[in-house]
N, C-alpha and C positions, 0 to 999 in steps of 0.2 A: 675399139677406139671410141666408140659412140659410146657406150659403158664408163668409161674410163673418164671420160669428158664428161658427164651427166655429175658422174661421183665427185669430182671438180668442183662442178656447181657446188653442188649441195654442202658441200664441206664450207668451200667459201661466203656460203650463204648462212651457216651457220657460225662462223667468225664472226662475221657483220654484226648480227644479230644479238651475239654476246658483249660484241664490242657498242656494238649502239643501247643496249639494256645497260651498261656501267655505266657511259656517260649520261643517261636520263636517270640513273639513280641520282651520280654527281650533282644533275641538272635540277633533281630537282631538290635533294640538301642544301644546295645555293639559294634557291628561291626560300626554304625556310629560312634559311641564314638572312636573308632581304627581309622578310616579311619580323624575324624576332628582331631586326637593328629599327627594323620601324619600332614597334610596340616599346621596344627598350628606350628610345627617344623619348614617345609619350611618357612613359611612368617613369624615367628615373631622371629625363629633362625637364620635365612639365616645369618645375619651378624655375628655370632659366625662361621657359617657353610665357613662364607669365607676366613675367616682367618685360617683354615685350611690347607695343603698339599693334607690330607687324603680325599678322596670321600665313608669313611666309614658312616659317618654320615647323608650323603645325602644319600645315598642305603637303609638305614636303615628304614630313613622316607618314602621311594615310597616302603619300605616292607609293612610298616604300613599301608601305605593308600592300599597298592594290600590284605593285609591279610584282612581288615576293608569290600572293595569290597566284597571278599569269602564272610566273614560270612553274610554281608548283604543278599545276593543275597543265600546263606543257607537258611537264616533265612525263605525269600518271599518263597523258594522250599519249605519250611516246611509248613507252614502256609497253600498252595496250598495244600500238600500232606492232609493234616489234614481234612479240610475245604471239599475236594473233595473223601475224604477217599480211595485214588488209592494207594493201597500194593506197586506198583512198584517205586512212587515218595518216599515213606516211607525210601524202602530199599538205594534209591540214598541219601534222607537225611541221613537216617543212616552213608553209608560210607563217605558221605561228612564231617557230624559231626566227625564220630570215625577219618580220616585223619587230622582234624580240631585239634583235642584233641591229638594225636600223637607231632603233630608240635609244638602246642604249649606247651607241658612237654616236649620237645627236645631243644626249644626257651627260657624254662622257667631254665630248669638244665643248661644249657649253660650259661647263664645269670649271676648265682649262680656262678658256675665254673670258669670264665671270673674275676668275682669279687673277688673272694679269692683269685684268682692269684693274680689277682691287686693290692688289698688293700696293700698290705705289700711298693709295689712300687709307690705309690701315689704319693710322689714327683720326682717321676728317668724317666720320658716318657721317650724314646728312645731318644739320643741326636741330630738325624736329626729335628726333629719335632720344638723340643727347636729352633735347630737355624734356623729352617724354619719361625717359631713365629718372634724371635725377628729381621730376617732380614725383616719381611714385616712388621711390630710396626714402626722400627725407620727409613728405608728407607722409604716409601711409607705413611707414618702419614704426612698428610696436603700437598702433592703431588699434581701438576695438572692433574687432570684424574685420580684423585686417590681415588674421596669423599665417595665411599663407602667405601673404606677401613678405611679412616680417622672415618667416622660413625660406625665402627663396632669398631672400637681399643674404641673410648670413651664410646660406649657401655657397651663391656666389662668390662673398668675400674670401670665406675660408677656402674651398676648392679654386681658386683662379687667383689667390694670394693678392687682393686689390684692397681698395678703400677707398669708398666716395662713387660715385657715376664717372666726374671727369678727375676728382682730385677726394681725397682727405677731407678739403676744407668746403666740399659741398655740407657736408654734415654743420658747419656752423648756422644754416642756416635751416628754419622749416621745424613743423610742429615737434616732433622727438627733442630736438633740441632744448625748445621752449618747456615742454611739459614732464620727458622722462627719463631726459639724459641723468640726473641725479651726480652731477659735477664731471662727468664725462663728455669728453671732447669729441671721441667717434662711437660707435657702436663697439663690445667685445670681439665681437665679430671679426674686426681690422686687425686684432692680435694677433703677432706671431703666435706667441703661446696662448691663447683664449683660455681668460679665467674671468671670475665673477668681478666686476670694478674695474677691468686691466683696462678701458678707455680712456681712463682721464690723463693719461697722458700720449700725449702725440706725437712723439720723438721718433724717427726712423729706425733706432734702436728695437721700439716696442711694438709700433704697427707696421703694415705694408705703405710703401710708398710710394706708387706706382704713375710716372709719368702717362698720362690720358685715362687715370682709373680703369674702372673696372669695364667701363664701353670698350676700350681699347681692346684688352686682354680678351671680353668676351668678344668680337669682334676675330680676333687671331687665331681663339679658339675655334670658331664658323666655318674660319677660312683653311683651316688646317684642314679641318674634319672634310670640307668639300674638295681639296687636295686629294686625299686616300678615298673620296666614295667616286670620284670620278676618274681615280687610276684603275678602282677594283671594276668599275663601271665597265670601263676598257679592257679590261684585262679575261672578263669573263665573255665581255663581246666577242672578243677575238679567239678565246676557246670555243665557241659555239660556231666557230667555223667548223672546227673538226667533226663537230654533231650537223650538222648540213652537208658534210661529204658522206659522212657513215651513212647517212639516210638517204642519199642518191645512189649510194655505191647500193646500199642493200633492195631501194626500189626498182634498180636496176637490174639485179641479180633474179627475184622472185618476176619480173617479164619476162627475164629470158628461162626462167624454168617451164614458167607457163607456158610461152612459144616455143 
């Protein structure tokens, strides 16, 4: 009987074990998955990110990439702990995971919270911002010294299908207009179809015509993407419960072999 109940253990301790190494593999493919939507941010956002005032958006990506770091480097403690079966790495995984799982239902309800503010004001951003937008669009669009900004404003236009900061008719005014529009009414850029000259005409036919510009759209774009980072925020919090019972269940198991 005492045999019989030993071999028990051990089997069951070796489930655990299998089963807690799969999800710290999982756990910690997740965290690289974190850590490249950060870096993916920086380099393929940056030019949304520079037409900015705010450095909210850039803080937000080196979160991503530092929360992505944690869970990785969880994940490897876990895996070590498991693998080497030491109570003491378990209990560090532990509170690493459970402050992991804190952060991120605090990261995830905030998220939530932030949006239902928002949503109602989707088209109202604070009116600095606006005129922060359209002073850097129509002064600094095709500027010498200027070509990233010029590359992020057409960007913007084409990827987010807008025209203007709050409207089209921001472009009537400010230096491009004055010095390089060359009988063009918006930038190419506004074109549905973008070709060489296709500006000088501003008919809803040929450009985007977008009630509250491209603030708006960019803006809905923000609010989307914070929608899915704090459902997945959620969603991975609450599978790391399952990895806080495996690693009770398994610290569990290796005391009472010991005893």
């Amino acid at each position: 009987m005492a045999d019989a109940e030993e071999k028990t253990n051990s089997c069951g301790t070796v489930c655990l074990k299998y089963l807690l190494f799969v999800f710290n593999l999982l756990f910690w493919l997740a965290g690289g998955a974190v850590m490249a939507v950060g870096i993916w941010t920086l380099l393929d956002k940056s030019d949304y990110i520079s037409l900015l005032s705010s450095n909210t958006y850039m803080v937000a990506a080196f979160i991503l990439i530092g929360a992505g770091a944690v869970v990785v480097f969880t994940g490897i403690l876990g895996c070590c702990a498991t693998i080497r079966e030491q109570r003491s790495l378990l209990i560090v995984f532990l509170i690493l995971l459970l402050l992991i799982f804190l952060l991120e239902i605090t990261a995830g309800v905030l998220a939530y919270v932030y949006y239902q503010e928002c949503f109602p004001l989707c088209y109202q951003l604070n009116a600095e911002l606006r005129a922060d937008l359209k002073e850097r669009m129509v002064e600094n669009y095709q500027q010498p010294g200027q070509e990233h900004i010029t590359r992020a404003i057409d960007n913007l236009q084409q990827d987010l299908k807008c025209c203007g900061s709050n409207s089209s008719a921001d472009w009537r005014d400010g230096a491009w207009i004055r010095n390089y529009a060359d009988r063009r009414l918006v930038p190419d850029s506004c074109c549905k179809t973008p070709s060489v000259g296709c500006g000088v005409r501003d008919h809803p036919s040929n450009i985007y015509k977008v009630e509250g510009g491209c603030i708006s759209k960019l803006e809905e774009f923000i609010l989307q993407h914070l929608l899915i980072l704090g459902s997945v925020g959620l969603g991975i919090a609450f599978v790391q419960i399952v990895g806080m019972i495996f690693t009770c269940c398994l610290y569990r198991s290796l005391k009472e072999e010991i005893y």
